[in-house]
Every structure is written in C-alpha cells, then in structure tokens.
N, C-alpha and C positions, 0 to 999 in steps of 0.2 A: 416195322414200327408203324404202328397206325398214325392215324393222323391229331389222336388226343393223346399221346403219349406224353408229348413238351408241354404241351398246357396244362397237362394233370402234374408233372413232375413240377413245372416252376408251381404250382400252386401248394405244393407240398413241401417244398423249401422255402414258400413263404410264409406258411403256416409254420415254420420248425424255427424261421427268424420272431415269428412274432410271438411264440412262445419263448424265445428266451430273453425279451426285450425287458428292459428294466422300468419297469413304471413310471410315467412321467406326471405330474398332477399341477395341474390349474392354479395360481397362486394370484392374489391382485396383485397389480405392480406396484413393487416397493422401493425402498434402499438400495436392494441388493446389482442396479444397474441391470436387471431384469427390464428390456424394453418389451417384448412379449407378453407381459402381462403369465408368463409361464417359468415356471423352475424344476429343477430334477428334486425329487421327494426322497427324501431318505429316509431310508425305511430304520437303518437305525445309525444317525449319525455319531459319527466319532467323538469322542470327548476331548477337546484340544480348542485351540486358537481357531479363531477365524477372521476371512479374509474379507477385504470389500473392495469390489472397483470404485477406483478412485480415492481411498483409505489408505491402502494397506493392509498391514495385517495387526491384528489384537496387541497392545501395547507398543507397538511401534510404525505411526503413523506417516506417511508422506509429510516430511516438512517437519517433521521433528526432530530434535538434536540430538546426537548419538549417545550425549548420556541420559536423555528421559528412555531411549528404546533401552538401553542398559539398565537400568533400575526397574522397569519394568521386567525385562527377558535374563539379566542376570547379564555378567560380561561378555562383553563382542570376543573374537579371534581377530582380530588384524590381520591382514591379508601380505604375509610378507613380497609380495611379487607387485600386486597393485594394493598399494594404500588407499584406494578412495573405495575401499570395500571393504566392509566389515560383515564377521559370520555371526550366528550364531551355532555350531554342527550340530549340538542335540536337538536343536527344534527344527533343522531344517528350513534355517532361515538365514538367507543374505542378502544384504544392503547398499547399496550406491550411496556413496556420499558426497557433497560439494559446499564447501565451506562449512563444517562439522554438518550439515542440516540431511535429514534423507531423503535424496530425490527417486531414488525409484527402490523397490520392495520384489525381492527375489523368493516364490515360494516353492523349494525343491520336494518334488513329491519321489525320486526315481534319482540318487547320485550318491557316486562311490564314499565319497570323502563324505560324508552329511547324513545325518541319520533322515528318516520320511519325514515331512510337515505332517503332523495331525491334525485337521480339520478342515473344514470347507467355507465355501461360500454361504450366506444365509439360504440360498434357494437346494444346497445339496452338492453344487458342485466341487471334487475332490479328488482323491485318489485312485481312482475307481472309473471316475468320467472317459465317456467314450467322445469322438469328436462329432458324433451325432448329438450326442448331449448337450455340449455345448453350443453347436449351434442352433438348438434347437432355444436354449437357454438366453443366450448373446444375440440371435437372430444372425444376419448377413456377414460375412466378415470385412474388411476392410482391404484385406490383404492375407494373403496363403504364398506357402513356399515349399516343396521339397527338397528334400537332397540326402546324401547319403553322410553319415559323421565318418570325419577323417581317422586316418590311423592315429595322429593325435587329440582326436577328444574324446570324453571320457568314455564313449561306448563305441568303438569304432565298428565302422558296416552300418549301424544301426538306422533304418528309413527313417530319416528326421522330416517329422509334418508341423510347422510350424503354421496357425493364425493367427491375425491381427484384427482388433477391435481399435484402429489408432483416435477414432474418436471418445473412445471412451480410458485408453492408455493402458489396454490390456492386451497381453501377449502368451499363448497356450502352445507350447514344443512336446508335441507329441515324440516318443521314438517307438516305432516297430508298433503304433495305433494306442500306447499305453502313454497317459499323461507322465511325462517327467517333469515340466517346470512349468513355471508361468510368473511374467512380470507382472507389475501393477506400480502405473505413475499419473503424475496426471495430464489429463489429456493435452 
C-alpha cells in the first residue's frame, strides 16, 4: 500500500458523502426558532400541518384547550391507560394535557399505532431530517442521550438517539438515525 492510498480513499468517501448530502440553504432568522440564521430547504415540502418551537403544531397550540385542538384537528382518542393524553392517529399527533389546557405537543413521524405527521417545520425540518440537520438547523444541543428501546417499547433493539434543545422546549428521538418523534412545549 503506498503511502497515498488512505488519503486518496478518505477523500473519495468524502466526496461520495458530499454528493449525497441534502442541501442546506441560508434563511434569515425567523419564527421558526432558527437561531443560526440557517434551515433545511425543501426542495419539495409536504402538504400537511406544520410545526413551530415553542407553538406547537397547526391548529393545536401549547396552551390551548382540548376542545379548540378538536375543532380544529377533528376528535382527540382519549388515552384509555393515561388520560392526560389525547391522540389524534390519523395526523400523527399526541397531546399532554393539564387541566383540559395542552402543555406539551407530541409530533410522531415513525409509530406503530399512529399514522406519520405530514409536514414540517417552517425551515424544512421533518420526516426525512437527519440528526446533522437538525443540528445544523437548532445549532448546539442542550442535552443528547443514547440507548437501546426495551423489549417493551414500540420498536425494541432499536438505537434510540435522543436531543434536547431544553431552552427552546424541543426534543428530537431519533431510532436506528431516522426521526421518529419529537416534542415541543414551552421552554
């Protein structure tokens, strides 16, 4: 092996990652809890609901009463096991509740029972998001965690990468590197 073999082979896997990298584009900083002044571009975003740190998601707001998110989203599922949860399964959306009002906003991209949330963040971020994305998007985390999901939760084995953004009240559960969920409450 010569001596430019490794430096010519990493340069060729890095050229092979940067070809398949998803474009990231320059946004001013907005709404969107974009501190970066940067968001993921989508090239062609989903048509669905979308989500804001520190919001919520589209018609059902942090701090709203479970029946303005019902009239908006159509009727909740009541959570026979824990009541202070209500679903929505077709949009892929579940709720914490505390004295009827919603304190935190569960958006499932990747679970059995619940069909996928369609749509994203203003800047892009969604179903699709890698966890480069987002912190490329969210900048530093807060807080990071691994671990492996138990034989009882819904995907067992599965490498659970969870971040946190706790000053902004966001929380991104990666499993196996593919977005499954993400909370949003307020900070």
């Amino acid at each position: 092996m010569s001596r430019y073999s490794r430096p010519v082979s990493r340069l060729i896997v890095a050229a092979a990652l940067a070809s398949c990298a998803t474009p990231i584009a320059r946004t001013p900083i907005g709404s969107d809890g974009n501190t970066h002044g940067t968001a993921l571009a989508a090239a062609k975003a989903p048509a669905g609901r979308s989500w804001r740190v520190g919001y919520g998601v589209e018609g059902c707001p942090i701090g709203a009463m479970l029946l303005t998110c019902e009239a908006a989203l159509g009727p909740s599922v009541a959570n026979a096991e824990f009541h202070e949860f209500a679903t929505w399964p077709a949009l892929g959306i579940e709720v914490a509740i505390k004295d009827d009002h919603v304190i935190t906003v569960f958006v499932e991209y990747h679970a059995k029972a619940l069909s996928p949330f369609v749509g994203t963040d203003p800047g892009g971020i969604g179903a699709t998001a890698t966890i480069a994305q987002v912190l490329y998007a969210y900048g530093p985390a807060t807080g990071a965690s691994d671990s492996i999901v138990s034989e009882f939760g819904e995907f067992p084995g599965a490498a659970d990468h969870t971040i946190t953004f706790g000053d902004r009240g966001l929380t991104f559960t990666f499993y196996d590197g593919a977005l499954a969920h993400l909370s949003i409450s307020k900070p």
